[in-house]
Structures are given as C-alpha cells and as structure tokens.
C-alpha positions, -999 to +999 in steps of 0.1 A: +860-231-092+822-249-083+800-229-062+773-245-045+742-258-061+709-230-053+682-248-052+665-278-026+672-251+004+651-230+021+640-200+004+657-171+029+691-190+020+685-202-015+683-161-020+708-149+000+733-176-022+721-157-053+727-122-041+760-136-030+768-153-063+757-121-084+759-090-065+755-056-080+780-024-080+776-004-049+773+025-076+772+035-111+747+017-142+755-018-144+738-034-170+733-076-167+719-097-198+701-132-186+694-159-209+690-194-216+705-216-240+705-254-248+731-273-254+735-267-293+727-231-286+689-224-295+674-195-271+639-211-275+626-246-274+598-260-297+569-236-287+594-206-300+596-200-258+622-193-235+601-214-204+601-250-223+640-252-216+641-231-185+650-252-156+642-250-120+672-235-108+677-210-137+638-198-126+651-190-095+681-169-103+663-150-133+635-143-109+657-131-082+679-112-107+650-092-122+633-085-088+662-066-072+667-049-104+658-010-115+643-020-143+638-050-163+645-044-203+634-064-233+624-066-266+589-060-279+586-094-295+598-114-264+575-092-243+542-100-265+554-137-269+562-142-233+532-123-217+549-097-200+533-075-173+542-061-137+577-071-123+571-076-087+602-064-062+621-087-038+608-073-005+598-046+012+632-028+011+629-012-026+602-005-048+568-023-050+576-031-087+606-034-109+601-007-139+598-019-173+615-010-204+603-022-237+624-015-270+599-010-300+608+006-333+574+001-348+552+003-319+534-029-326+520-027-287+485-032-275+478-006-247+453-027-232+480-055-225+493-061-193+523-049-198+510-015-192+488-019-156+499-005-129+495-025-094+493+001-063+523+003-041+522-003-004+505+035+003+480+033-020+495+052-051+499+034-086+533+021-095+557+038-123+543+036-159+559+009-183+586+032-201+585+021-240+623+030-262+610+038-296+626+055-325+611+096-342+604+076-370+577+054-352+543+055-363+522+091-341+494+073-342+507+045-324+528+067-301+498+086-295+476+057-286+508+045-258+514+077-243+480+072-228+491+043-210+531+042-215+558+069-209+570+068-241+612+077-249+625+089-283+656+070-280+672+076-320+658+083-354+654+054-371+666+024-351+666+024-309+700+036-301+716+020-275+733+045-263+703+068-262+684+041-244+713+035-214+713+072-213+673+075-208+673+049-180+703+066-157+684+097-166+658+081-144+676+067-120+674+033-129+713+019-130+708-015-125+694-025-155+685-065-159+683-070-199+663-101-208+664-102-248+655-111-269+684-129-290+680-097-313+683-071-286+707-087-270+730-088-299+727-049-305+734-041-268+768-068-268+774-053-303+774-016-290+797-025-258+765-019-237+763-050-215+786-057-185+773-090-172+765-121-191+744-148-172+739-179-191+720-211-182+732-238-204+700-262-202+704-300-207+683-302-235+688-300-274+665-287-298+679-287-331+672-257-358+645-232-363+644-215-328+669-188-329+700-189-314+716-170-280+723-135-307+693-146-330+729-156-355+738-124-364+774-122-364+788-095-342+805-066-357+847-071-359+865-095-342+851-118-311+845-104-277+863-118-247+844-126-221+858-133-183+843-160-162+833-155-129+815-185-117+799-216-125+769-233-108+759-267-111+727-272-104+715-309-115+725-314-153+723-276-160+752-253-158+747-214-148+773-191-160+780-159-151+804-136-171+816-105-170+826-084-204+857-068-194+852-041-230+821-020-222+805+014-231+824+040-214+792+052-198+784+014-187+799+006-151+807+041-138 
C-alpha cells in the first residue's frame, strides 16, 4: 500500500498525516529508532552528517516524531557532531521540552554545551535536566563535573546496558522513547531486542564508502531480524519506511 505524500500542505494537516501515519501505544514504553540512509546504505553524507542527505520530507517527520516524544535518545558522538541541545514539544498539550537522553561510556561531554541548558517552561520554572546513561566505570571526575549540570544514570559497569537504560527511562516516566543513533547505538539497542519501531528514509542520493553505514557495519549477533512493514511514503524521489520489529525485549511494548 502507498500512503499519501506529507509534505506541500498546510502545516495543521501535513501534522495531523504524520501522527496518523505513526501513532504511538495508548500505553506501555514503546521505543521508535529514526534514521536516514542513502541508497547504497551510508547513514552520513560527505561532511560525516546526517543533514547533507536529509530531505525535506524526512525533516518533517523526524521533527514531528521527536517533538511528541518523552524523550529523545542518542549517542554521545552524534550529539557532539550534530549540535544537540533543547528538544522543543509539539504544542501546548505536553511538556515545554522533549527530555534528553545521551549514552556516554567515557563521559567525553562538555557541560557548558548546549545540550545541557535548560529553557523555562510556560510558568516560569526551568525545564528537566539532560539525563546522561553512563557506565560505574566512567571517569568521577568527569561524572562529577556533569552532575552539576546533568542528572547523570549508572546504567551497567562497563558498557551502557540496554536494558538498564530502558529500565531508567520508564523509571521516569518517559515510555515513548524516540532513539536517533547513532549507527553504533542503534546497533546495540536492535541487537538487544530493544527497539520496536524502525523508521527509515531511504534518501535519493549515493555516497559511496567512508561514512558509516545504517548499524555503523557491525554484524548483528545470530541470525537476521525480521522486520514487518507497515507503510511506505513517497514523498518526491525519497522513500519513508516505517517498520515494526515484531521480536522485542520483553519489557519493550507493555
């Protein structure tokens, strides 16, 4: 089945389409990953960003995803290379901002980025600190230097458990959880049955080597994962695909 194109419409319906085309669960953690790939499968173009091969209509459904969201999770890398800060909300009907979640192992975070501010909400008060999924093993200086600015979660010893890190968000409150990469953490999460939603742009471009592919080519553990389609919109020469992942955590979904 085709569904409509999104985009050259007004902006009330162009939205209502994409809440339409991707809704979340009425209840229970429900965890989506969005990415973008070209043609021949690189998740980056020449400038090692995801924006050079982003096109219009995959802008507006990643934005609309991530801004009725919980909370928006990535990787440190892709936040420091894609200039992450505040996530702002859809409307008025939610949250001022979107939470963040940043997965660091080592820390490598500069608290005067502006992935840490925190905009005021609508009464005045200052929104919910950037939470930051490290490991006991990070570096306590580092730590010590983010918990001024971060709420900071042990989520494993010595790698970020996935597990640990779905459990710290529904600890929270936070169950719809938008993941946007990068290629690595995206692999762990599909690797550890902790992603229910695949949305994919295929962009109409190709690239050729050195950027890193969709799961930064690191083969997933034992055999291939089936994934089940659940729509496809054409939108110019790109193609926006959203799957679902019919084996998932058995915390994921409930």
């Amino acid at each position: 089945m085709v569904f409509p194109v999104v985009t050259d419409v007004p902006d009330t319906d162009r939205f209502s389409v994409i809440d339409g085309l991707y809704p979340w669960p009425e209840t229970g953690t429900w965890v989506r990953a969005n990415m973008v790939t070209t043609v021949d499968g690189r998740s980056q173009g020449g400038d090692g960003l995801s924006g050079q091969i982003s096109p219009a209509a995959d802008k507006d459904v990643f934005l609309r995803l991530r801004a009725t969201a919980d909370v928006v999770l990535v990787g440190a890398q892709t936040a420091r290379s894609e200039n992450y800060g505040p996530v702002a909300a859809s409307d008025g009907s939610g949250p001022d901002a979107v939470r963040l979640a940043v997965v660091s192992g080592q820390l490598n975070l500069d608290p005067g980025d502006r992935l840490f501010d925190q905009p005021e909400n609508t009464d005045g008060s200052l929104t919910a600190r950037t939470l930051v999924l490290t490991t006991r093993k990070a570096p306590h200086r580092r730590r010590d230097e983010l918990a001024e600015v971060a709420e900071i979660v042990i989520c494993g010893e010595e790698r970020v458990d996935s597990a640990a890190m779905m459990a710290a968000l529904n600890e929270r409150n936070l169950p719809r959880i938008h993941c946007e990469g990068g290629p690595t953490l995206l692999n762990q999460l599909i690797s550890d049955h902790c992603v229910n939603e695949l949305d994919i742009t295929i962009a109409p471009v190709l690239v050729g080597g050195g950027a890193l592919g969709l799961l930064a080519d690191i083969p997933l553990p034992g055999a291939s994962m089936p994934l089940e389609l659940a729509h496809i919109i054409q939108a110019d020469s790109a193609l926006l695909l959203r799957y679902l992942i019919t084996k998932s955590h058995p915390h994921i979904g409930r």
